[in-house]
N, C-alpha and C positions, 0 to 999 in steps of 0.2 A: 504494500500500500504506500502510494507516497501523497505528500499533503503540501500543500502550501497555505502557511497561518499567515495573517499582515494585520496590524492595526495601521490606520489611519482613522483620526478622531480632531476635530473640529463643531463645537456648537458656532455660528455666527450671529452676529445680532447686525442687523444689515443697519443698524442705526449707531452704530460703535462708531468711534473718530481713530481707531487705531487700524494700521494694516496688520495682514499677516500673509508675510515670503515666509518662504521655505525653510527660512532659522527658525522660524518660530517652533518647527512641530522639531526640532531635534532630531531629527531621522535616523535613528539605527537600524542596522541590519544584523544578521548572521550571529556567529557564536557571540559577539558580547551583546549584540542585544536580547538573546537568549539569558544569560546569565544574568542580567540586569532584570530581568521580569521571570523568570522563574520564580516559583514560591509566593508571589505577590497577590495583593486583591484585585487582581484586574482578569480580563476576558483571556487575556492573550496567555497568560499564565496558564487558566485553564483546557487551551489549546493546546499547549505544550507537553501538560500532562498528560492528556488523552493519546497524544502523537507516541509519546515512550510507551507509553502503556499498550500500546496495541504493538509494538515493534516497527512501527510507519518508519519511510524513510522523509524526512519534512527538511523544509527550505524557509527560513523568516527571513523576507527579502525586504520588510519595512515594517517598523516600529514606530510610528509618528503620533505624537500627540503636542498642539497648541492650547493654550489657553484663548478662551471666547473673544474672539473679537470680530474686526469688518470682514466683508470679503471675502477670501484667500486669491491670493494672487493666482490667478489662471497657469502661469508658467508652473507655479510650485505644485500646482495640481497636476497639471498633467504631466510634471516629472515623476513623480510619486504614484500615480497610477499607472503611470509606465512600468517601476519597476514591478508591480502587482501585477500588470499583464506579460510581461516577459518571462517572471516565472512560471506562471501558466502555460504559455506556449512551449515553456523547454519542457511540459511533458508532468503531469499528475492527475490523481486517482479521483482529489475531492481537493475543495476549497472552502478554511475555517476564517471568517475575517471578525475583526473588532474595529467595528465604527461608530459615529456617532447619531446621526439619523437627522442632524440640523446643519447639515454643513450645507452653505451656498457660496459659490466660488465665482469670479466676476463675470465668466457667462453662462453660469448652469444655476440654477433656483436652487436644484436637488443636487448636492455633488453626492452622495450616496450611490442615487439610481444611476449617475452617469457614468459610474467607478463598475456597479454592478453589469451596466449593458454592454464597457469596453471587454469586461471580462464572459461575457458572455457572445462575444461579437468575434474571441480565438477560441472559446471552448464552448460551444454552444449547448453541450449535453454534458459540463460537465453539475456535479452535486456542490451546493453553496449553502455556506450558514451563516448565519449574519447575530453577533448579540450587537443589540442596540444601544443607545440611553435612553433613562427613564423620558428625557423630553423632544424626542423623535417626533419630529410631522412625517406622517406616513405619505407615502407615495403611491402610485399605481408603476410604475416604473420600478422601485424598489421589490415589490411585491412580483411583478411580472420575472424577474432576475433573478431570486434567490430562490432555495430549495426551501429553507427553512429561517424563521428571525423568532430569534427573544427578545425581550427588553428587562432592562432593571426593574424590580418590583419595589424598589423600596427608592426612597430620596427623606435624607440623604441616602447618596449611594453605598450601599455597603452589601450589596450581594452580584458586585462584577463578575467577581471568579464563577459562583452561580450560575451568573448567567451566560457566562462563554461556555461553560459544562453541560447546561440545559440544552443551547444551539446545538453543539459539539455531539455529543449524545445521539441526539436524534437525528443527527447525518451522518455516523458509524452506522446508525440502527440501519437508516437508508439505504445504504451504501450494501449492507450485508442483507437488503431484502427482504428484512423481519420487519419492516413498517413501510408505507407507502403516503411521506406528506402533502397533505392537500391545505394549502391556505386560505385563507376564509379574511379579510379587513374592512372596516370603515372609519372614515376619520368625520367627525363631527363640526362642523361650521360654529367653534367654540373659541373665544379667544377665552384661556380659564387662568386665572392669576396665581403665577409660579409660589405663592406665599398660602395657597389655600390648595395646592396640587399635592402637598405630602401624604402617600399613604398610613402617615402617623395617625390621621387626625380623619375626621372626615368631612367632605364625602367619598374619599379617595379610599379610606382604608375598605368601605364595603362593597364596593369596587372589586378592587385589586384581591381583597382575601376572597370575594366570588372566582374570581378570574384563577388564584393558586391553587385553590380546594379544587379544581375541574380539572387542574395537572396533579394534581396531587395521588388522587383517585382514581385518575384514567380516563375520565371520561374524553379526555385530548389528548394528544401526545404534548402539547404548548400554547397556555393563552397569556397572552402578554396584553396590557395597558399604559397607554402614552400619554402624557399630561399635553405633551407637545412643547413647544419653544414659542410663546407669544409674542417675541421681539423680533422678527423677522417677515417682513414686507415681503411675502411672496403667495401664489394663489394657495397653498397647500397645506397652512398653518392650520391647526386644530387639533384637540383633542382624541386619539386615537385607539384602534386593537386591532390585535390580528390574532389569531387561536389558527392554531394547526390540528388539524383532524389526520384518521389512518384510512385512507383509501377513498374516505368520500369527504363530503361535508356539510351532511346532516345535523352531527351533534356538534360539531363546531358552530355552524351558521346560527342555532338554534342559542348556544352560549354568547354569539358575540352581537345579536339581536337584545338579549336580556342587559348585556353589558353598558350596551350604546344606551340602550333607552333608559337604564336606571343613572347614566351618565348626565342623560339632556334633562331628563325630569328633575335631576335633583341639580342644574345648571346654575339657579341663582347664587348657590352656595360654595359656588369658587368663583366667586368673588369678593375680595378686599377692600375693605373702605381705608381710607389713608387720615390719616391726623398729620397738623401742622407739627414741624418738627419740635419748636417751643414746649408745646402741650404733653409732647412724648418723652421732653429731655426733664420734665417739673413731676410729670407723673413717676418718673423713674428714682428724682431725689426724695420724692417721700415714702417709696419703699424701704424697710427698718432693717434687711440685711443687704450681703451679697454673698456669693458677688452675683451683678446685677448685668446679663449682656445686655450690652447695645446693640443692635446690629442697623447699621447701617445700608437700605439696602436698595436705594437707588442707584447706589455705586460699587455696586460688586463687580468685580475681576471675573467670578464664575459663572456671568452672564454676559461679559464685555464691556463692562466698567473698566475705564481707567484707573481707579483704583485710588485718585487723588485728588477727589473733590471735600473740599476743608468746611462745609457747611455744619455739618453735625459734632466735628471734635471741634470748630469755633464755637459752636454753643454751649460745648461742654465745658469750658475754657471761661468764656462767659460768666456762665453760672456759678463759677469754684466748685465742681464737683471735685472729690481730693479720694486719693487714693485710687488712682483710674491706672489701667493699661491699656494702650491703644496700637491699634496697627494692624498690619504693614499697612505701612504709606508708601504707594510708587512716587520716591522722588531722587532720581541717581545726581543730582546736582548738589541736593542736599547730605546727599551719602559721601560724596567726596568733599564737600566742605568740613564734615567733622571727623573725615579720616584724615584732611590734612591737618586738622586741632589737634586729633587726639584725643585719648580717654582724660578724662579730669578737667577737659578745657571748656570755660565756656563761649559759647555761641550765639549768635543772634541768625535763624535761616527765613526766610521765605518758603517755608515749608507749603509744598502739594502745590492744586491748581494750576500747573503748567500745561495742560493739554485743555484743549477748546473742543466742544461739540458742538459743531455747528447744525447737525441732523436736529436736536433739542434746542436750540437757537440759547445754547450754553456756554458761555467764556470763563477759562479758567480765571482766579481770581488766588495768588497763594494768601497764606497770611504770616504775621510776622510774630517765631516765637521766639524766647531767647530761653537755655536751658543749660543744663552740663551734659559731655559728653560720655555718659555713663557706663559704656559697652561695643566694641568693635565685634563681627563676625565673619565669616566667609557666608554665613545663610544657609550650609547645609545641613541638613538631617534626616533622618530615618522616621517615615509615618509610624507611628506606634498605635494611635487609635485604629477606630474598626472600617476608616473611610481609606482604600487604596493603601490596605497595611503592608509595610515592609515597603515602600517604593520612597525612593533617594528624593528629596527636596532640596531644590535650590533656590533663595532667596536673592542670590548676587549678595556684592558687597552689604553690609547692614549695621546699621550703627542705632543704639537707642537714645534717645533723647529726653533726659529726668528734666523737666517743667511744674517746679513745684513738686507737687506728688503724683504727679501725671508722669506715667512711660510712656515714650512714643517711640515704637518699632517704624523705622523707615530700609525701606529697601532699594535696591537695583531691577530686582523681577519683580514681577507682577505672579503675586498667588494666593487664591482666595483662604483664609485660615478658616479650614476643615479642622484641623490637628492643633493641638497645645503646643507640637513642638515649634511654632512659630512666636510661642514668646518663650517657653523651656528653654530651648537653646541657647537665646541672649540672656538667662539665667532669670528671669522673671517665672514667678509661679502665679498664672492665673488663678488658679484655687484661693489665693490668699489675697485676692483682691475685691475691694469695695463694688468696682466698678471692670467691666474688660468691654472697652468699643470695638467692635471688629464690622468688617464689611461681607456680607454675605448673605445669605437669602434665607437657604433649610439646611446647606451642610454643615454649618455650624456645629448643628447638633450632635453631630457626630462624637466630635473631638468636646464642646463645651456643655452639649446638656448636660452628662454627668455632675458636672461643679456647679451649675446654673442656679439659684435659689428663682432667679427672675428672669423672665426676658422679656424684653423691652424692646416693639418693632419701629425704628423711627426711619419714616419716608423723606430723608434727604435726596436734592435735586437730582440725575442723571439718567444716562441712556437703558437703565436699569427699572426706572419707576415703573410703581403701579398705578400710576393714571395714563390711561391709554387714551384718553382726549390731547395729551400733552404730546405724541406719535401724529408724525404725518404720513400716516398709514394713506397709500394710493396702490398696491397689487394684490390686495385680502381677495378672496371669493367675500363677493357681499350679497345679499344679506347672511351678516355671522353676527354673534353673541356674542358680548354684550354693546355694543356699538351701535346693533341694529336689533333692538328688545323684542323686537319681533319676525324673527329670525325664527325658521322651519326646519328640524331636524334634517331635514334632508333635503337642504338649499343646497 
């Protein structure tokens, strides 16, 4: 048997002011990128295990992952899916891929389906499996290309490995005869707010445990549920499923009808009301312990935030909240000014605000702190919690900055804190703190619910919000929800 596994993985937010070339996804190949995601929480991980375990002869000819942002640059795509179709054509049994399901690249909407149709366009029979993300706009293109797709069931994400295993699984099974996949999808004309999409909570959780109890038991061989990616200006955004049946898709079509409609029925309730920031940052100082997350989450990096909008930690600043930890801030201007201070020096920076989005008719604006330089690092570490464990973080250079009793983690990279080891590292213990401001949506919870006494959602400015009247949404399929309240399941 020989295999060829590839991650390529990009969310885009077609409303980000960042690019993304082909530095951005880190491209590895072959034996070290092998060793580097072995044993790891991710898809590709569990590709690899199934490859030894069967005795496959396998080829990982691309390991790419970026963090959310615009675009991708069309060249960088179609080098990267080159090397995906190259190794196909030299010749294999089956194809195990890890993608993302939101990528749009500067001339394709779907870079997913168009990765799936090059490779289907030199191996037209051959077997394909796809594990998705939990926020996948599904495609008909996607679905027409692959043998078989899972998605995350949970967000945050913490059951990647899972879900590359799930895929993976049921296209050995394929491949050896003993199942025959038939896919069954629909994506709902829903735009549903990433902040009410977690299957922690509902109405996602009776969703998604509908959807696992039906693989659980057999009644499918795969049903997967998609929150979708509502930051992206293309016809195909929506709420999603696709269940895999064995040989027909009777009892699929029958589960992913129950899905969809208990989906649109219970529609109003993934949606997010927002509060002025003020209101979120006064309700949060008269909470009587901590520590108390902030999360900032119009400006998250794990949605395509820049990462350096100073709205909500100015407020905090503002107010005297005292004993806070804050960060990462993408600001490498400011990370070199205090590595040429030094630890013990004080500083006065222009912290954050240097990227403009212009798609939200938003200018950066920094602001002015002055602190001690209390900690240098290189940014690296090892995820420990349960979100992508075991996989290498890189921060770039990073230096903390003590303001008062305020920590402020500033960084070189852009990367959204899932994990504690993003203040661990610079020797800060969130646990022990009054206040931790982080930017980020539901991964958080990963790495922070545990320590959380409180969390505190405050809607700061960016390409991230959840008011979608503030989006100059002009490619949606319309009529879709909530935009258009009266919007028909099956618009």
């Amino acid at each position: 048997m020989r295999l060829v596994l590839a991650t390529m993985r990009h969310e885009t937010n077609t409303f980000a002011p960042l690019a993304t070339p082909l530095t951005a996804f880190g491209p590895k190949s072959g034996a070290k990128a092998i060793e580097i995601y072995r044993g790891t929480n991710n898809p590709i991980a569990a590709y690899i295990d199934i490859a030894e375990r069967e005795g496959a002869e396998y080829t990982v000819p691309l390991i790419a992952n970026a963090h959310p942002s615009g675009a991708v640059d069309q060249a960088a795509f179609d080098e990267m899916a080159a090397s995906i179709c190259d190794a196909v054509k030299a010749g294999c049994d089956g194809v195990m891929l890890d993608l993302h399901g939101a990528m749009v690249t500067e001339d394709y909407d779907d870079g997913e389906g168009e990765l799936l149709r090059r490779i289907r366009s030199v191996a037209p029979d051959i077997p394909i499996s796809v594990a998705l993300d939990f926020h996948t706009n599904l495609s008909a293109v996607m679905i027409a290309n692959a043998t078989v797709i899972t998605g995350y069931c949970t967000y945050p994400h913490i059951d990647m490995d899972e879900t590359g295993r799930r895929a993976g699984e049921t296209l050995i099974r394929a491949m050896r005869g003993e199942v025959r996949p038939v896919m069954l999808w629909h994506s709902l004309p829903m735009l549903t707010h990433m902040l009410r999409q977690t299957p922690l909570d509902q109405p996602m959780k009776d969703i998604m445990n509908q959807a696992m109890a039906a693989e659980a038991n057999g009644e499918v061989l795969n049903a997967s549920v998609f929150g979708g990616f509502p930051l992206a200006d293309i016809p195909h955004v929506g709420l999603g499923a696709v269940v895999v049946g064995d040989g027909d898709g009777v009892k699929a079509g029958s589960l992913l009808d129950e899905l969809m409609a208990q989906a649109w029925d219970r529609r109003a309730e993934f949606i997010f009301e927002i509060e002025p920031v003020e209101t979120s940052l006064e309700r949060a100082r008269e909470l009587d312990d901590g520590p108390v997350i902030l999360v900032d989450h119009g400006d998250n990096c794990g949605a395509g935030g820049p990462q350096d909008n100073m709205d909500v930690l100015e407020g905090v600043l503002r107010l005297g909240l005292e004993d806070v930890a804050a960060g990462p801030i993408w600001d490498p201007d400011s990370v070199a000014q205090m590595l040429d201070a030094g630890v013990g020096a004080e500083v006065t920076v222009q912290l954050g605000g240097k990227t403009d989005s212009p798609a939200m008719d938003l200018v950066g604006r920094p602001i002015s702190v002055t602190g001690t330089v209390r900690c240098i690092t290189d940014g690296r570490f090892i995820v420990t919690g349960p979100m992508a464990t075991g996989s290498p973080m890189n921060l770039g250079r990073t230096a903390v900055l003590r303001a008062g009793s305020v920590d402020i983690v500033v960084s070189e990279r852009r990367h959204e804190p899932f994990d504690t080891g993003c203040f661990t590292h610079a020797g800060i213990d969130p646990a022990t703190k009054r206040y931790v401001l982080i930017k980020s949506r539901q991964h958080f919870r990963a790495g922070f619910g545990p320590i959380a006494k409180h969390v505190v959602l405050v809607a700061g400015p960016g390409v991230c919000s959840s008011d979608y009247a503030s989006f100059g949404f002009k490619n949606l399929r319309r009529p879709i929800y909530p935009l258009d309240p009266d919007a028909s399941r099956n618009a």
